[in-house]
N, C-alpha and C positions, 0 to 999 in steps of 0.2 A: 812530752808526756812520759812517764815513770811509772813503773809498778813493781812489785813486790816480787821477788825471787823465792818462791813460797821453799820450793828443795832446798834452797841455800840458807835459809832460815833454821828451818827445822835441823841441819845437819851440824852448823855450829851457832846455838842457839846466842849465849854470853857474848860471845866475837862480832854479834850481827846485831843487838841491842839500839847503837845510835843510827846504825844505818836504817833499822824498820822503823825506827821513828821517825828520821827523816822523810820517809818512803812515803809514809802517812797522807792521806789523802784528804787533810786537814783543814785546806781551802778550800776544794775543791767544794766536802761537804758543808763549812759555812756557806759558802756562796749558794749552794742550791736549798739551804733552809732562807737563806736572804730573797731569794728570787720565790719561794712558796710564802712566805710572809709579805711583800710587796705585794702580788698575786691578791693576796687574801684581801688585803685593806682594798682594794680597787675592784673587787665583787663586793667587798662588805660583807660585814658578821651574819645582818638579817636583811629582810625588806626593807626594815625602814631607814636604811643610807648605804652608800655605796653608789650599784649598777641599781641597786633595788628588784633585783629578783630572787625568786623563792623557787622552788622546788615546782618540779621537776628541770629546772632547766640547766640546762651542762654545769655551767660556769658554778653554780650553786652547790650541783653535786662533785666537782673538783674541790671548791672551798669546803666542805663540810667533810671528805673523805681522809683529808690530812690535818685534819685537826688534830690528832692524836701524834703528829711528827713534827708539826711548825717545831714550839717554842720547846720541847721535848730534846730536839737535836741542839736546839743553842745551846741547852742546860747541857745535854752530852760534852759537847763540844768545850764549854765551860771548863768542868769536869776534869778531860782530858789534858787541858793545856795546863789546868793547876797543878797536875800529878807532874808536868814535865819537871816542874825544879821544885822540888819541896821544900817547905818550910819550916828555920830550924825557928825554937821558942825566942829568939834575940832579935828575929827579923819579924816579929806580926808585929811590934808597933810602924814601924814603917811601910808593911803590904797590908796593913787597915788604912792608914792614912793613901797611900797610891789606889786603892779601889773606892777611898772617897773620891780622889780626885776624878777616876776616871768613870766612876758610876753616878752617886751623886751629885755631883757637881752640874757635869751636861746633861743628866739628866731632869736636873730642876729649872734649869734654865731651857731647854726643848718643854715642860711643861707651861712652866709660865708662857712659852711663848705660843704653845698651840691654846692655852686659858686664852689670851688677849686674842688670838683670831677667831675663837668661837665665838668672842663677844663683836668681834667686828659684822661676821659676816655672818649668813643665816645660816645656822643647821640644826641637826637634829638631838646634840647633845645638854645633857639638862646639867646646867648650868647655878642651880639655887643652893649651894653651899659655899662656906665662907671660904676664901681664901686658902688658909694655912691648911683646910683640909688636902688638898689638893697634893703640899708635901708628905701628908700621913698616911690616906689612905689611896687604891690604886683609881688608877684614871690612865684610860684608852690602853694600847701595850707597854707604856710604862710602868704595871704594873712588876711587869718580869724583871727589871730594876731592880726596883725593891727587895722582889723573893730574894734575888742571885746575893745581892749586897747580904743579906738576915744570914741563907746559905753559909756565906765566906764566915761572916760575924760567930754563927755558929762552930761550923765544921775547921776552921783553920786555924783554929789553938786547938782541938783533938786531935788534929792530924797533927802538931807540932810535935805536941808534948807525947805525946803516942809511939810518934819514930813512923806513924803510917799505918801504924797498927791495928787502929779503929776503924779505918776504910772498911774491911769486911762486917763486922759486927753492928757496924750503922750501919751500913746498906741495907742489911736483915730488918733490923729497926724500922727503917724508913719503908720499907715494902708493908710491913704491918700495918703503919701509920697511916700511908696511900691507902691502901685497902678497906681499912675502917670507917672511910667516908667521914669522919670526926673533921667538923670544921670549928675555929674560933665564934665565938659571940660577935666579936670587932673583928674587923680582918685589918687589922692596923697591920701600916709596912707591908699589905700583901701576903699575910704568912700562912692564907690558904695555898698560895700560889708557890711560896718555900714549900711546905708540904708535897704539892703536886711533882715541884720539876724533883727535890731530893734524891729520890732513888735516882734520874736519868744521868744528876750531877755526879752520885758516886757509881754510877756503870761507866761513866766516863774515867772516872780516876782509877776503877779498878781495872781498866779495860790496859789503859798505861801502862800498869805496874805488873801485869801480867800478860804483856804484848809477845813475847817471847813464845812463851805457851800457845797463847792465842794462835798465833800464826805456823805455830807448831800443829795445828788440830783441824786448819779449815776444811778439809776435807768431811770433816764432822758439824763444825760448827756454823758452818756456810749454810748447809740443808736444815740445820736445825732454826736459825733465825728465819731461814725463807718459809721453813714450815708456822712458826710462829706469826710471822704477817700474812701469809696465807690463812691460816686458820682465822684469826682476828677477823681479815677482809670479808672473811666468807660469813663471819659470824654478824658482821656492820649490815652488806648487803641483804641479809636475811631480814634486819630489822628494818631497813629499808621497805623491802617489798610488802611488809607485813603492815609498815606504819606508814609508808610516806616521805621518812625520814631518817637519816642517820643517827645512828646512837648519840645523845645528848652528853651522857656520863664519861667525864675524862678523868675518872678514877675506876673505873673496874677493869675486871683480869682482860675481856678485850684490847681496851685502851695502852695495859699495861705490856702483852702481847707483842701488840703494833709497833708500839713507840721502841720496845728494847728491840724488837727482831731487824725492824727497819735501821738504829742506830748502827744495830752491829755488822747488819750486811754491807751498811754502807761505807763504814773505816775499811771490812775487811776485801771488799771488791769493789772499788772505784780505784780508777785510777788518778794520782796526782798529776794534775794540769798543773804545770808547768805556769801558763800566762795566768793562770785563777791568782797563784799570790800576787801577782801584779793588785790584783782587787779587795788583797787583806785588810789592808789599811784604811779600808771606806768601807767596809762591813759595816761596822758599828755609826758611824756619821748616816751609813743609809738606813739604819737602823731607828735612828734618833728621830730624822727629820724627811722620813718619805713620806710621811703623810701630807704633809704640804707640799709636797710632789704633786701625789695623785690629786689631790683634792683641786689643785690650780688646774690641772688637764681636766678633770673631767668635767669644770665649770668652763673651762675654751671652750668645750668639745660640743657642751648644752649649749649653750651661747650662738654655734656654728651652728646649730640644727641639727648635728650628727646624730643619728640616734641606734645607729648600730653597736651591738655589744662588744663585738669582736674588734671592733675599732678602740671603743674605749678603754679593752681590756691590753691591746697593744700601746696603746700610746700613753695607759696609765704606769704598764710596767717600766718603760722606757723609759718615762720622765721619772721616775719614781726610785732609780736608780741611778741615773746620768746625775741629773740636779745636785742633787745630796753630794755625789764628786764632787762636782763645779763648788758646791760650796767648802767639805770641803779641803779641796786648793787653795781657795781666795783666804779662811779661815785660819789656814796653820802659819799663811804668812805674817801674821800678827800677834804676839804674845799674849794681849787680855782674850783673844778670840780663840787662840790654844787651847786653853784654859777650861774657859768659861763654855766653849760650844762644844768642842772636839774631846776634850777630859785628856789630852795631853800633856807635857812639860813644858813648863814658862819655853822653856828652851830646847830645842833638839838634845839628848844627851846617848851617842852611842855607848855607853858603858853600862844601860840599862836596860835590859830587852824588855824585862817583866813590867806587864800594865796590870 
């Protein structure tokens, strides 16, 4: 385990550039937005699938409390690792094609393939449109797919052609835009859901490009983030007590609050685990394909008569992380399975980090 020399930072800021990047607690906080999103799908969005329970009960108010951080921190996260190597205007035709491969691609194939098991077995998803919508518009959490892919499509010829320039001036942008509640008529591609993560995707890239600074200042910016998700928290639970319910809107200053104060406390005070990047490289596979994780467990678990929650909620996050490895493992050893499930290279190629 590793952390940040915050005095040695601050004192030779330039000199210390690659080393606080490395420092970065980058895994660390994937894996813990991966283990609150497995979480989530194994309580369930509402009553009706899941654990199927509702309000008041614990597991419900965990699931509904971090709504504001699940897919907020991926987009951060996103964000951040674009910023590491930027993009000069000769290389977007090929880092569009490589975020086909590795967004689209598994990610239509993880759709098709959770389409064909809704229709297998019984659940509670409606099912009565055609086909190709399926590619168009969002379905289950693949819609965040989509956003991120529209995101790049967008934002990485600006940032190209720009020299990086436009990072801050979107960001401004994009906060107005979050804020405005303005949704499309069609949400084709999800671009309510580009809309939403935007700003978290470029707090992410600005966070990068001003790491230096940043870490030059925690002593300030540390209390001002915790103050930020304090404030937020306090402003949820109010609505809670008042309504029953946590804030539904994950577009107001709350929400927005939450999400940045929480992203930044977390780059700037976790420490890097060390064994977590062990776990880098099946973020995304767990990401794809835990649903058919939890959903296989929680029908054993019915099956067995178990009917405790806490059981379900343990053995759904387990399987719902483990699996998705196991597969996968078995997955990369195969070229069309590379490919086609994992959004990797026909071929291992170390001379290429960027996915």
């Amino acid at each position: 385990m590793t952390s940040i020399n915050y005095s040695t930072v601050s004192s030779d800021l330039p000199a210390t550039k690659r080393r606080v990047e490395k420092a970065l607690p980058i895994e660390t906080v994937r894996i813990i937005a991966t283990i609150l999103l497995v979480t989530y799908h194994v309580i369930g969005s509402s009553p009706s699938y899941g654990l199927e329970v509702d309000y008041p009960h614990p597991a419900r108010l965990f699931a509904d409390f971090f709504v504001d951080l699940r897919m907020p921190l991926f987009a951060f996260i996103s964000g951040l690792v674009f910023a590491i190597r930027p993009i000069r205007p000769p290389e977007l035709p090929r880092f569009m094609i490589g975020k086909v491969r590795r967004l689209i691609v598994p990610g239509t194939v993880a759709i098709f393939l959770s389409v064909i098991a809704v229709k297998l077995v019984d659940t509670h998803f409606e099912m009565e449109r055609p086909l190709w919508q399926f590619a168009v518009f969002p379905y289950l959490h693949y819609w965040f797919l989509m956003s991120i892919f529209l995101i790049f499509v967008i934002y990485a010829p600006l940032d190209a052609w720009t020299r990086g320039k436009s990072a801050l001036p979107v960001f401004l942008c994009s906060l107005v835009l979050y804020e405005s509640g303005w949704k499309p008529e069609q949400n084709v591609f999800s671009i309510y859901g580009a809309i939403y993560l935007l700003p978290y995707f470029l707090l992410g890239v600005l966070f990068h490009r001003n790491v230096n600074e940043i870490f030059a200042r925690t002593g300030l910016l540390i209390p001002l983030a915790f103050l930020a998700v304090a404030a937020a928290s306090y402003v949820n639970v109010s609505e809670y007590l008042d309504t029953g319910r946590f804030s539904v809107d994950n577009r107001d200053l709350q929400s927005l609050a939450f999400g940045f104060g929480a992203c930044m406390l977390a780059m700037m005070t976790l420490p890097r685990i060390s064994i977590l990047a062990r776990f880098g490289p099946y973020s995304y596979t767990i990401y794809l394909y835990h649903v058919f994780a939890t959903s296989f467990a929680r029908r054993g678990l019915t099956a067995a008569g178990i009917e405790d929650s806490a059981v379900f909620i343990a053995v759904g996050v387990v399987c719902g992380l483990a699996l998705p490895v196991l597969l996968h493992v078995v997955a990369k050893r195969f070229p069309l399975t590379r490919v086609a499930m994992l959004g990797l290279r026909w071929r291992p190629d170390a001379n290429h980090k960027r996915i």
